[in-house]
C-alpha positions as CSV (number, residue, x, y, z in Angstrom):
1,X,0.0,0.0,0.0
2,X,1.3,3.6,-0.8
3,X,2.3,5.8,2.0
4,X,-0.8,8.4,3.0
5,X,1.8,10.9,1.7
6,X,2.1,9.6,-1.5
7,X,-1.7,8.5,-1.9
8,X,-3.4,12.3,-1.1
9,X,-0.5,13.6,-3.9
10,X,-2.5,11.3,-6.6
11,X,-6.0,12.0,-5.1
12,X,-5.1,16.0,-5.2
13,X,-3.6,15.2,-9.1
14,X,-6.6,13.3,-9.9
15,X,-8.3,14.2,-13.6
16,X,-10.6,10.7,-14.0
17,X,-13.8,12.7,-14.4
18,X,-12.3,16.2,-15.6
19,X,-14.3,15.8,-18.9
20,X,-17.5,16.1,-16.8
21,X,-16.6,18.8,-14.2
22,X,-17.6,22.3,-15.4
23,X,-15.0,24.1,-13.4
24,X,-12.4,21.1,-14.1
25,X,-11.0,19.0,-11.2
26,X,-9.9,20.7,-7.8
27,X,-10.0,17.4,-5.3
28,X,-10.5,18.2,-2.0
29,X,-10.4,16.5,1.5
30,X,-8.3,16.1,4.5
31,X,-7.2,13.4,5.9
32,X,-4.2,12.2,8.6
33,X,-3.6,8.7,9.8
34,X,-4.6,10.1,13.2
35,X,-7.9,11.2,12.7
36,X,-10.4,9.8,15.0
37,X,-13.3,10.9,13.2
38,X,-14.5,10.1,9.6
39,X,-16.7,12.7,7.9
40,X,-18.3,11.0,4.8
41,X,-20.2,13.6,2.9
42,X,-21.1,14.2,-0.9
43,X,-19.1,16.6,-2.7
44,X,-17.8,19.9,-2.8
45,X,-20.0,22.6,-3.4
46,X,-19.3,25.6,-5.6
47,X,-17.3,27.8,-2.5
48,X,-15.5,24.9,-1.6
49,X,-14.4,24.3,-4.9
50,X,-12.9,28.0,-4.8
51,X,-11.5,27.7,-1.6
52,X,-10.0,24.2,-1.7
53,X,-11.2,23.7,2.1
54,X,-13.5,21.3,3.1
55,X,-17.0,22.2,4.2
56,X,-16.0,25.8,4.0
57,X,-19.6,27.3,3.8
58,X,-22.9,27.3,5.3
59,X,-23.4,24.0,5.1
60,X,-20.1,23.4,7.6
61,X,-21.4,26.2,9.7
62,X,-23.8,24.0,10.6
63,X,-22.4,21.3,10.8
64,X,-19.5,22.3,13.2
65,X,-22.6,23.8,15.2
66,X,-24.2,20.2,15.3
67,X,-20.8,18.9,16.2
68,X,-20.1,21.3,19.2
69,X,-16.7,21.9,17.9
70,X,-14.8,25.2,16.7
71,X,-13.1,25.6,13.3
72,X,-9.9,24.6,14.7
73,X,-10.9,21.4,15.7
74,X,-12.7,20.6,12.4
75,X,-9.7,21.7,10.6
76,X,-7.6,19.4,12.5
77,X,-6.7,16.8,10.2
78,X,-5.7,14.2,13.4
79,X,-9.2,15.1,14.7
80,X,-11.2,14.6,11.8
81,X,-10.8,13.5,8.1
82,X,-12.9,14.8,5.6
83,X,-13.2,11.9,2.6
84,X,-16.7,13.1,0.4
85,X,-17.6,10.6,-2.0
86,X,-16.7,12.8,-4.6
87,X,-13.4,14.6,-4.2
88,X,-14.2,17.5,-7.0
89,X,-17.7,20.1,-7.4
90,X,-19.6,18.0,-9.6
91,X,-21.7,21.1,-10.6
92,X,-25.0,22.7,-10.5
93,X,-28.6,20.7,-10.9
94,X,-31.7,21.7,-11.5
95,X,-32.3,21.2,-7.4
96,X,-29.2,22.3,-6.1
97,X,-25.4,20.6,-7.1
98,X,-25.7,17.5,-8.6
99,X,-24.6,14.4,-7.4
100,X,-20.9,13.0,-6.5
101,X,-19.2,11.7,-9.8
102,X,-19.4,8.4,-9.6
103,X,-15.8,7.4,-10.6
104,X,-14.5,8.8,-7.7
105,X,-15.4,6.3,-4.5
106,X,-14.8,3.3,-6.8
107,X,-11.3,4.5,-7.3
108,X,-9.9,6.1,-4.2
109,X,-12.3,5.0,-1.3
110,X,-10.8,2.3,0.2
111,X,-7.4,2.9,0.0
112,X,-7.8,6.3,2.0
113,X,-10.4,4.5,4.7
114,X,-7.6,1.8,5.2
115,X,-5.2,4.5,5.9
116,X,-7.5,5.5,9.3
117,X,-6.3,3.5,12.0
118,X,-7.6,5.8,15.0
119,X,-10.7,6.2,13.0
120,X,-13.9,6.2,16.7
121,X,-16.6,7.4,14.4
122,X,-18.2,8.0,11.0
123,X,-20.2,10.3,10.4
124,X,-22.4,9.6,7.3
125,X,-24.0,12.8,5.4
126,X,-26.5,12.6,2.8
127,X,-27.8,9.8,0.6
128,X,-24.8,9.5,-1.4
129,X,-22.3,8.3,1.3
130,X,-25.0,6.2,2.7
131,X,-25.3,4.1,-0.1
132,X,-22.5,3.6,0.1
133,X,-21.7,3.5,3.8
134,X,-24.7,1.9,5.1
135,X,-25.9,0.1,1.9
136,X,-28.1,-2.6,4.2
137,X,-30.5,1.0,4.7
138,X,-33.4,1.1,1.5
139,X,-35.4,2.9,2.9
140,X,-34.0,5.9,2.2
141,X,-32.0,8.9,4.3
142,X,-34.8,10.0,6.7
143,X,-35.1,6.7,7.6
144,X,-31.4,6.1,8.2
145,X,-31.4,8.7,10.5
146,X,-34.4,8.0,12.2
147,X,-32.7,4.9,13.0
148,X,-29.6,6.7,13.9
149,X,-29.6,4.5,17.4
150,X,-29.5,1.2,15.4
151,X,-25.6,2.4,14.1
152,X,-24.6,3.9,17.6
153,X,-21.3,4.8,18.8
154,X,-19.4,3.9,15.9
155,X,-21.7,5.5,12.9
156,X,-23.9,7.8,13.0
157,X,-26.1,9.0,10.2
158,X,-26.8,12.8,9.1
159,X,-28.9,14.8,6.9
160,X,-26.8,17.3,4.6
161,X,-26.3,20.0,6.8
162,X,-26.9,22.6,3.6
163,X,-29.4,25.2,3.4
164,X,-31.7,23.7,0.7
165,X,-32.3,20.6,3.3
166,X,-33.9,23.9,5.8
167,X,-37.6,21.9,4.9
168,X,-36.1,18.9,5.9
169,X,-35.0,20.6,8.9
170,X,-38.4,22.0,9.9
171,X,-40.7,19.0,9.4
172,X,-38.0,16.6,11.3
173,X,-37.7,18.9,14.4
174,X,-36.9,15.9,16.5
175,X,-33.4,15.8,14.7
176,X,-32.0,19.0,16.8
177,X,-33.5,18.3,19.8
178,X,-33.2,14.5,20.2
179,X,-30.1,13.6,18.1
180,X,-27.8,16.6,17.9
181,X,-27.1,16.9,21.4
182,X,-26.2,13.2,21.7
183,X,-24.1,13.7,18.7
184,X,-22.2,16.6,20.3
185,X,-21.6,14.5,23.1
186,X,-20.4,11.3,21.3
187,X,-17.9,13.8,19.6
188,X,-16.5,15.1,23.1
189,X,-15.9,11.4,23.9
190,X,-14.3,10.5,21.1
191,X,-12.1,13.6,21.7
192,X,-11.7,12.3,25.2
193,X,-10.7,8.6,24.2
């Protein structure tokens, strides 16, 4: 197996799907040996792509607020690694960006999972990392995280944390009051560990 080293300098010189990507490749994730807990999201949106820094938007507001944690922390590559099933910003949908290019997780997934050896918890965001990550779960995302207890301590499952889920967010009110603050305290423990 290639070092980590060596393995992120082909995932960030990646082109596979560069014929499809409007604003051409710009990989992004983080990701250290260390890290103790996995973040498994979609893709980068459009201000991530500019940035090159994961979950650098509204969407990681919230999601550092659902996590209890400051930007430091989240930035902390021996805290947390950020792997999204699709490393580059796929583009815009007619609902929003569209889904993770799916050459990406077939090619690079498992060699940068294998490389967490610390790795407490995963984190599962959206529909696209829980087809993949929890691929037993049919029923859909809602449901996933409805049965968020069924996958406790180790995985946890999460709605996208983005502004165009804020529907979600209001008919599922039982999200931020039952399972956010358990989530924030899981974190802390892990942290603690």
């Amino acid at each position: 197996m290639p070092s980590v080293t060596s393995l992120l300098a082909e995932v960030r010189a990646c082109t596979l799907c560069s014929e499809h990507l409007a604003l051409g490749p710009r990989p992004v994730l983080q990701l250290d040996p260390a890290a103790r807990i996995l973040i498994a999201a979609q893709a980068p949106g459009l201000k991530v792509h500019e940035t090159g820094v994961p979950f650098n938007d509204a969407s990681g507001e919230r999601l550092r607020k659902w996590l209890g944690v400051t930007r430091e922390q989240f930035y902390d590559p021996r805290l947390f690694a950020i792997v999204p099933m699709g490393f580059c910003y796929p583009g815009k949908g007619s609902s929003g960006d569209l889904p993770p290019r799916p050459e990406c997780a077939p090619r690079w997934r498992a060699p940068l999972l294998q490389s967490l050896k610390q790795l407490r918890l995963t984190l599962v965001i959206g529909q696209y990392a829980a087809a993949y990550h929890l691929p037993q779960e049919r029923s859909g995302l809602t449901v996933a995280v409805q049965r968020w207890r069924e996958y406790w301590p180790a995985t946890i499952p999460l709605p996208h944390p983005s502004p165009t889920n804020n529907g979600w967010f209001a008919r599922n009110r039982w999200f931020e009051q039952e399972l956010v603050p358990k989530l924030r305290d899981r974190v802390a423990e892990v942290f603690d560990e």
